[in-house]
C-alpha positions as CSV (number, residue, x, y, z in Angstrom):
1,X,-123.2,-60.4,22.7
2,X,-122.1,-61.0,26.2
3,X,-123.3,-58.7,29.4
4,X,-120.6,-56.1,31.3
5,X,-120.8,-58.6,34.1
6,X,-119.7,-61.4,31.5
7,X,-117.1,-59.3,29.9
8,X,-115.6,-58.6,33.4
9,X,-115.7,-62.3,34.4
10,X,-114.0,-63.3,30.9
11,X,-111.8,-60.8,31.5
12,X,-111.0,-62.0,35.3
13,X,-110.4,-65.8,33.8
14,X,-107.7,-64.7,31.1
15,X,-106.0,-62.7,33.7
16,X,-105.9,-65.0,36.3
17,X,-105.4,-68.0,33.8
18,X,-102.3,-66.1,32.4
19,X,-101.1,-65.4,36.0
20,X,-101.7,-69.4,37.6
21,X,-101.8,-71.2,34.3
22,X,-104.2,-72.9,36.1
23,X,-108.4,-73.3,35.7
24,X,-110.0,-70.7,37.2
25,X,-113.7,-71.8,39.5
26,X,-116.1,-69.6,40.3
27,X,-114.7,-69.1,43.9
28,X,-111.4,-68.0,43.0
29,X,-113.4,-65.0,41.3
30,X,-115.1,-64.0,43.9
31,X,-112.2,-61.9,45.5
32,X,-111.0,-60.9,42.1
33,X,-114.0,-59.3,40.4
34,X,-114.9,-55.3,40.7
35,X,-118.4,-56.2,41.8
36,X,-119.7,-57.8,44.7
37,X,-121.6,-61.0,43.2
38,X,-122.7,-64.0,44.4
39,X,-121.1,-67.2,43.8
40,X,-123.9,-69.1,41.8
41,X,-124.6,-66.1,39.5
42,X,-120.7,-66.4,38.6
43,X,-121.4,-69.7,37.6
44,X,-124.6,-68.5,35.4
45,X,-122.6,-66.4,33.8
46,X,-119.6,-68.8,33.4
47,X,-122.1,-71.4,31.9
48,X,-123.3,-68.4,29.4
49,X,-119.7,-67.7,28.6
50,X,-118.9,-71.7,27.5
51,X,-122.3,-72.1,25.3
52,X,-120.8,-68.7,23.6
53,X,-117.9,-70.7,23.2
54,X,-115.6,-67.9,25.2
55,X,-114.7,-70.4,27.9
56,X,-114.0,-74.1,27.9
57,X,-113.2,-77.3,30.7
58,X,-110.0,-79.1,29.9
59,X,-110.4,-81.7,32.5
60,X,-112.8,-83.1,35.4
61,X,-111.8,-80.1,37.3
62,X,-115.0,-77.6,37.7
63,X,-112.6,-74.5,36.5
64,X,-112.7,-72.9,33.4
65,X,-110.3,-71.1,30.7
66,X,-110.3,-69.1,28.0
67,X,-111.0,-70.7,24.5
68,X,-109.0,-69.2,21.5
69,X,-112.5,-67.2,20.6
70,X,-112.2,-66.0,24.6
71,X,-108.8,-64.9,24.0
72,X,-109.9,-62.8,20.8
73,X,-112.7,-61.3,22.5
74,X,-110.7,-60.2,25.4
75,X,-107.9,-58.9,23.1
76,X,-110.3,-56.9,21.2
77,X,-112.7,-55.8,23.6
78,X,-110.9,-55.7,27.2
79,X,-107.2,-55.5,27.4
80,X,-105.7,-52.1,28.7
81,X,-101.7,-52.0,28.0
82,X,-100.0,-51.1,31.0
83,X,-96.7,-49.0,30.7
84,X,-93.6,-49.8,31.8
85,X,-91.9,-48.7,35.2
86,X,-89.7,-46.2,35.5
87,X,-86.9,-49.1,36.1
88,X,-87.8,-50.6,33.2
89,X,-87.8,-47.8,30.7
90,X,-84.4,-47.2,31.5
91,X,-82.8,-50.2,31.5
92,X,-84.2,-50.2,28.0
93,X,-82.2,-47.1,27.1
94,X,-78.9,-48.1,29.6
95,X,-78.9,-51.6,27.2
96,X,-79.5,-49.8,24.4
97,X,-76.2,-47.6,25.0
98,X,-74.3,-50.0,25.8
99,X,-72.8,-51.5,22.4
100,X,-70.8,-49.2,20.0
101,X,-73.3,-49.5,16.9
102,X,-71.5,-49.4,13.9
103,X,-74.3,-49.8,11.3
104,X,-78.2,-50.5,11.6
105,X,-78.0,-54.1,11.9
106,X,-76.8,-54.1,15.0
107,X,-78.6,-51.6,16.6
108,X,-82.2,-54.1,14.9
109,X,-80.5,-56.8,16.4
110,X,-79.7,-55.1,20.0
111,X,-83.2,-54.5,20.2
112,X,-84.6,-58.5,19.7
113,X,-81.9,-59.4,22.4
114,X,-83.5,-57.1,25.0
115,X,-86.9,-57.8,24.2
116,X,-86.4,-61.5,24.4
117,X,-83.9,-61.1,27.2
118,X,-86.8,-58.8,29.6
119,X,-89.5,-61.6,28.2
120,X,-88.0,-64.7,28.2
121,X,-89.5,-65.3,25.2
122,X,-88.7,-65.6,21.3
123,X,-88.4,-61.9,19.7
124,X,-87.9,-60.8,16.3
125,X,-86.8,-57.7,14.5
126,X,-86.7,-56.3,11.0
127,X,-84.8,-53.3,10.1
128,X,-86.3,-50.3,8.2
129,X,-87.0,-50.6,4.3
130,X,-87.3,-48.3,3.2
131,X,-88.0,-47.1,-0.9
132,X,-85.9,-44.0,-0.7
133,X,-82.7,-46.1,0.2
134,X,-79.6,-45.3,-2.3
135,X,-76.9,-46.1,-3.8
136,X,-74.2,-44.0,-3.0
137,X,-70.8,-46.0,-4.1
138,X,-70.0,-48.8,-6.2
139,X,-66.4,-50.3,-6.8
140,X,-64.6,-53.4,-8.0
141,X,-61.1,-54.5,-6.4
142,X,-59.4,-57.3,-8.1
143,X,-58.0,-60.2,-6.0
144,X,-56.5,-62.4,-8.3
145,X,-56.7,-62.6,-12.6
146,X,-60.3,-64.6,-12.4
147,X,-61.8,-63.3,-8.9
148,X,-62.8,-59.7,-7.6
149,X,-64.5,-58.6,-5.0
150,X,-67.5,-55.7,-5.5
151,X,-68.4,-53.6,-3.1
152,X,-71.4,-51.3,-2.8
153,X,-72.5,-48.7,-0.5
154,X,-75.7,-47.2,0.2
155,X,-77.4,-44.3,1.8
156,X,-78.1,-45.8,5.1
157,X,-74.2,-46.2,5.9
158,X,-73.8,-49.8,5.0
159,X,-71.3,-51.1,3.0
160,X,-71.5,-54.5,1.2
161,X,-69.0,-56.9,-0.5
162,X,-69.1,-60.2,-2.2
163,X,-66.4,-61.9,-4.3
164,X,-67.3,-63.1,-7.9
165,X,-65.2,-65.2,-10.4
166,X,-64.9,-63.9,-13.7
167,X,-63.8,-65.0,-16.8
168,X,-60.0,-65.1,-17.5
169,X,-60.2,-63.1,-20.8
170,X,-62.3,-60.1,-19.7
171,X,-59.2,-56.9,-19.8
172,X,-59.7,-55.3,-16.1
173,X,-59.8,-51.8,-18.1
174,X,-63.4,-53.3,-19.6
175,X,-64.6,-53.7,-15.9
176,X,-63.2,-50.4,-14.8
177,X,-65.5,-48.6,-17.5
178,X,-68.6,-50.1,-16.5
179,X,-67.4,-49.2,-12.4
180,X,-67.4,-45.8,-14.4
181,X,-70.6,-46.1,-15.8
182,X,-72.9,-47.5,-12.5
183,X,-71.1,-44.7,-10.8
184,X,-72.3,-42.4,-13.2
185,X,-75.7,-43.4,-14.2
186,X,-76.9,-45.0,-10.7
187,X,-75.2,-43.6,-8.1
188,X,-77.7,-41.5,-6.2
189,X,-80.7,-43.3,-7.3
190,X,-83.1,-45.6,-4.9
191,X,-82.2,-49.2,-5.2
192,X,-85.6,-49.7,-6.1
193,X,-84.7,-47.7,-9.6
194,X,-81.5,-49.4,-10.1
195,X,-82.8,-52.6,-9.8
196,X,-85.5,-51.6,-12.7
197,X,-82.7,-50.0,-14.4
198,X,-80.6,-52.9,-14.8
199,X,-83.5,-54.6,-16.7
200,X,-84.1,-51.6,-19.2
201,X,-82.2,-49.7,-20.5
202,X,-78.5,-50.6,-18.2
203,X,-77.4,-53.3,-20.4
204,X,-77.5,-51.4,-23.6
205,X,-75.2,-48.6,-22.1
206,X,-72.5,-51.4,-20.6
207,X,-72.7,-53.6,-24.0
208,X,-71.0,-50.7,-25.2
209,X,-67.5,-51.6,-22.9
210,X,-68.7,-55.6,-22.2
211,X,-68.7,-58.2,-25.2
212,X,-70.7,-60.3,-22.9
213,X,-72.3,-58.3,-20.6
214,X,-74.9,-60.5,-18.6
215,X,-72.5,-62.3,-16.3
216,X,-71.7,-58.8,-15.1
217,X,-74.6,-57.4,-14.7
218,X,-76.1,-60.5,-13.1
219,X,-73.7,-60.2,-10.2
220,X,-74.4,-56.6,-9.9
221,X,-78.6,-57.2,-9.9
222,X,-77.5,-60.3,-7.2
223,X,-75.8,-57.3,-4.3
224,X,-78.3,-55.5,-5.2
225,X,-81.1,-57.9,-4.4
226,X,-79.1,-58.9,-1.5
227,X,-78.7,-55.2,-0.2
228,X,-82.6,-55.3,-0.4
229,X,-83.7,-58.2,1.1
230,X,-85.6,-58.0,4.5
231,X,-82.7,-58.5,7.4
232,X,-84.3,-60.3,10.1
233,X,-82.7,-60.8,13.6
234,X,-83.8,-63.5,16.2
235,X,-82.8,-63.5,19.6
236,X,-84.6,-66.4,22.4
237,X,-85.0,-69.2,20.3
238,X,-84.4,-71.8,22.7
239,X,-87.6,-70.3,24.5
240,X,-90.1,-71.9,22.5
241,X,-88.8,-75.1,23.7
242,X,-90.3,-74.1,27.0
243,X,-94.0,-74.6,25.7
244,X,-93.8,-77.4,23.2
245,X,-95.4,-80.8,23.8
246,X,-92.0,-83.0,23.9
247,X,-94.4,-85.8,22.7
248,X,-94.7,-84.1,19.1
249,X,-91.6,-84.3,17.8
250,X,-92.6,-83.4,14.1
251,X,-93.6,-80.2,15.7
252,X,-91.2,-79.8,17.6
253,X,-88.6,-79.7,14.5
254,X,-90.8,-77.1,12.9
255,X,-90.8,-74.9,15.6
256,X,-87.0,-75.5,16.2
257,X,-86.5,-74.5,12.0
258,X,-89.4,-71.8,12.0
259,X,-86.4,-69.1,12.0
260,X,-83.7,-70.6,9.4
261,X,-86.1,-69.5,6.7
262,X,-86.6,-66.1,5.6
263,X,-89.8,-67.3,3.4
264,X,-90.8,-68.9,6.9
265,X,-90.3,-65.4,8.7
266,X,-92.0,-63.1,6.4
267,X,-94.8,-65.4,5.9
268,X,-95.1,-65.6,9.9
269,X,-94.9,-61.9,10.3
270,X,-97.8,-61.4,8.1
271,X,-95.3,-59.6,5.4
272,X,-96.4,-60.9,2.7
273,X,-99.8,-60.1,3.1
274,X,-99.0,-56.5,4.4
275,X,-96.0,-54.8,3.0
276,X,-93.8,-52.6,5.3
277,X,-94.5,-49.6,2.4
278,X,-98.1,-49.1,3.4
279,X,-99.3,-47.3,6.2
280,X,-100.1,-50.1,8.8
281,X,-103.7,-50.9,9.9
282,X,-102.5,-50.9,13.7
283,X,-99.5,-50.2,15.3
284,X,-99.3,-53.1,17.5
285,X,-101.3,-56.3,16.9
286,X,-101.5,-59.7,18.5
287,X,-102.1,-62.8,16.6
288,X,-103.1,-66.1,18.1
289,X,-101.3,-69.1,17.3
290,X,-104.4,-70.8,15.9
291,X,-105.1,-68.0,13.8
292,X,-101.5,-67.9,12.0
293,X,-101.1,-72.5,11.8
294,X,-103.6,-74.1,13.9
295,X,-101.7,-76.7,14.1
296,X,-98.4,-76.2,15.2
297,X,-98.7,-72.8,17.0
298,X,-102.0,-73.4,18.7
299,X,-100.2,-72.9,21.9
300,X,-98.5,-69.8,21.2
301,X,-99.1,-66.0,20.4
302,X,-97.5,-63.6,18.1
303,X,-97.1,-60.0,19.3
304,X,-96.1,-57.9,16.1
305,X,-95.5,-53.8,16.3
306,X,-94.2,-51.2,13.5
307,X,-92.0,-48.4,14.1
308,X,-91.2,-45.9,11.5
309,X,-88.2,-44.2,11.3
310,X,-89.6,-41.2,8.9
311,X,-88.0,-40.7,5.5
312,X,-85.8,-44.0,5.9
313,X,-88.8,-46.3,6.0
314,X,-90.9,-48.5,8.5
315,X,-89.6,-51.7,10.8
316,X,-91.2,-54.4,12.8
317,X,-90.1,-55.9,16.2
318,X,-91.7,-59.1,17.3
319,X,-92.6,-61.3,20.4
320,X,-93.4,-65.2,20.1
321,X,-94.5,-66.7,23.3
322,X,-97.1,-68.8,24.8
323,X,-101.1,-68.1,24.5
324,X,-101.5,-67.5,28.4
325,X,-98.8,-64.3,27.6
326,X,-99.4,-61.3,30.0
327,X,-100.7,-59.4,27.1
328,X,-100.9,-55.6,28.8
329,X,-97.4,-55.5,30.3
330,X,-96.0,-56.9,27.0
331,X,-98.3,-54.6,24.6
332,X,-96.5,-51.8,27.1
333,X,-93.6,-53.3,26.9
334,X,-93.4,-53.7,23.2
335,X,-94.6,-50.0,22.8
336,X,-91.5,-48.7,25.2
337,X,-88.9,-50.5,23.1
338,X,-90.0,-49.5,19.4
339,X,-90.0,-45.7,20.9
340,X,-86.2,-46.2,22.1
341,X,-85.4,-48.4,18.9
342,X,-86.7,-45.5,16.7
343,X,-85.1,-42.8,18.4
344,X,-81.8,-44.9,18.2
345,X,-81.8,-45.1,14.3
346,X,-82.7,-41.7,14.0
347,X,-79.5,-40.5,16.0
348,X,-77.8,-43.0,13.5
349,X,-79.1,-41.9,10.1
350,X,-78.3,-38.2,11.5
351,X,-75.0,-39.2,12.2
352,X,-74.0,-40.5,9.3
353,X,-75.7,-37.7,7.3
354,X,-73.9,-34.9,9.0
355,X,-77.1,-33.8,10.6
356,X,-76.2,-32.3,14.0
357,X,-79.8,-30.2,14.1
């Protein structure tokens, strides 16, 4: 357990550390601290900080900076998120408006290319999943004797297509009766039922019409998987290049790859640990490099905040960047752009639901 006078001296070495990148001595605190305090009982207390392991020396210089414990403790126990300016907040919304959005992708993805753009640094989004999402159309239209091309649309407004080859001898009036069927029997259920639908009781209803019905239905379980999936966007990816040591290239190629990989993504995001369904245990969170791979993200931080969009499920936006972050003005920052990003998809689902009120 550290003293106030500690906790306010660990506090002054993060912030100054973050602002300088440099080591911070026990004169350069004088002028900083809220209390007037001599120079050698800054350095007592600077001595009690590094034997608690808050602290450490990274050269012959006589300054200090913050350990990764240091950084946790001052995460925890001392940072205050400052809001954004008045400037800021509306060149949020002004970027926000400028695109035509034509379905939720690109509004998730507007909002990664303005937080990395204000930042500088590596963002992520997620769009909202939500249980509750339908399906609301399903059709086939042929494009040739073996290939069509199916087409599904669901309640959020988006449409999806992918073409499939099918065998030469299956009659197009056989496909048109199962189109009948799924649009029937699943339209207006949650993808989340159809998908346990087409494992039950589905394929008994369409081997009624389909001799061979699994090459079918397996294409139909495949857009629906798809239509599921988690839809992440990345915008600043070059940034991380800006804090790598050049000298590890190994890492370097992992850091450069960390985003062609969904797996990669949800498992750095913490998703699949902490679904997007539950209520989550804090709405913004910061996770220190060494915390998530000590090895190849010991220099960085991850910044990770959920929105919620009501009824049509929960998202998460994203910030990767370097340990010595300014952690208040990006907690603020972070906290300015979910609000907008929210708001936005809620005009969109209303939109497209015919909700004026």
């Amino acid at each position: 357990m550290i003293t106030d006078r500690q906790a306010q001296i660990l506090k002054a070495i993060v912030q100054q550390y973050i602002e300088t990148g440099q080591p911070i001595g026990s004169k350069a605190l004088l002028d900083v601290l809220p209390t007037h305090v001599s120079s050698a009982t800054i350095r007592n207390d600077m001595a009690s900080l590094e034997k608690a392991g808050l602290i450490e020396k990274i050269h012959l210089s006589s300054g200090r900076v913050p350990s990764a414990k240091g950084y946790r403790y001052y995460l925890d126990n001392l940072l205050k998120p400052i809001n954004v300016s008045e400037q800021i907040a509306e060149l949020i919304q002004s970027d926000f408006a400028k695109p035509s959005f034509n379905k939720i992708d690109e509004i998730v993805a507007q909002s990664a290319k303005i937080l990395s753009t204000l930042t500088s640094y590596t963002a992520i989004a997620l769009g909202p999943e939500s249980k509750n999402t339908k399906l609301t159309g399903f059709r086939i239209v042929p494009l040739s004797q073996q290939q069509i091309m199916a087409i599904i649309v669901t309640s959020n407004g988006d449409v999806h297509n992918q073409i499939y080859k099918i065998p030469h001898n299956l009659p197009g009036d056989q496909i048109e009766s199962v189109v009948r069927i799924i649009n029937d029997q699943l339209v207006g259920e949650t993808l989340t039922k159809v998908s346990q639908r087409l494992k039950t009781d589905f394929p008994y209803l369409v081997a009624q019409y389909l001799q061979t019905p699994d090459g079918f239905l397996s294409m139909f379980d495949e857009i629906i998987d798809n239509v599921s999936a988690d839809h992440f966007f990345v915008d600043g990816k070059s940034n991380l290049l800006n804090y790598v040591d050049v000298r590890n290239s190994s890492n370097l190629k992992y850091l450069y790859s960390l985003f062609d990989s969904d797996r990669d993504l949800t498992k750095l995001l913490g998703l699949d640990q902490d679904s997007l369904d539950e209520e989550p245990k804090s709405n913004i969170r910061v996770h220190l490099g060494n915390e998530i791979d000590p090895e190849a993200l010991k220099n960085y931080s991850l910044i990770t905040a959920r929105y919620s969009v009501g009824d049509y499920g929960q998202g998460l936006i994203a910030l990767l960047g370097p340990t010595n972050m300014p952690y208040s003005q990006l907690i603020g920052l972070i906290a300015s752009l979910r609000k907008e990003l929210a708001k936005r998809l809620f005009d969109y689902f209303r939109e497209i639901n015919g909700n004026s009120s």
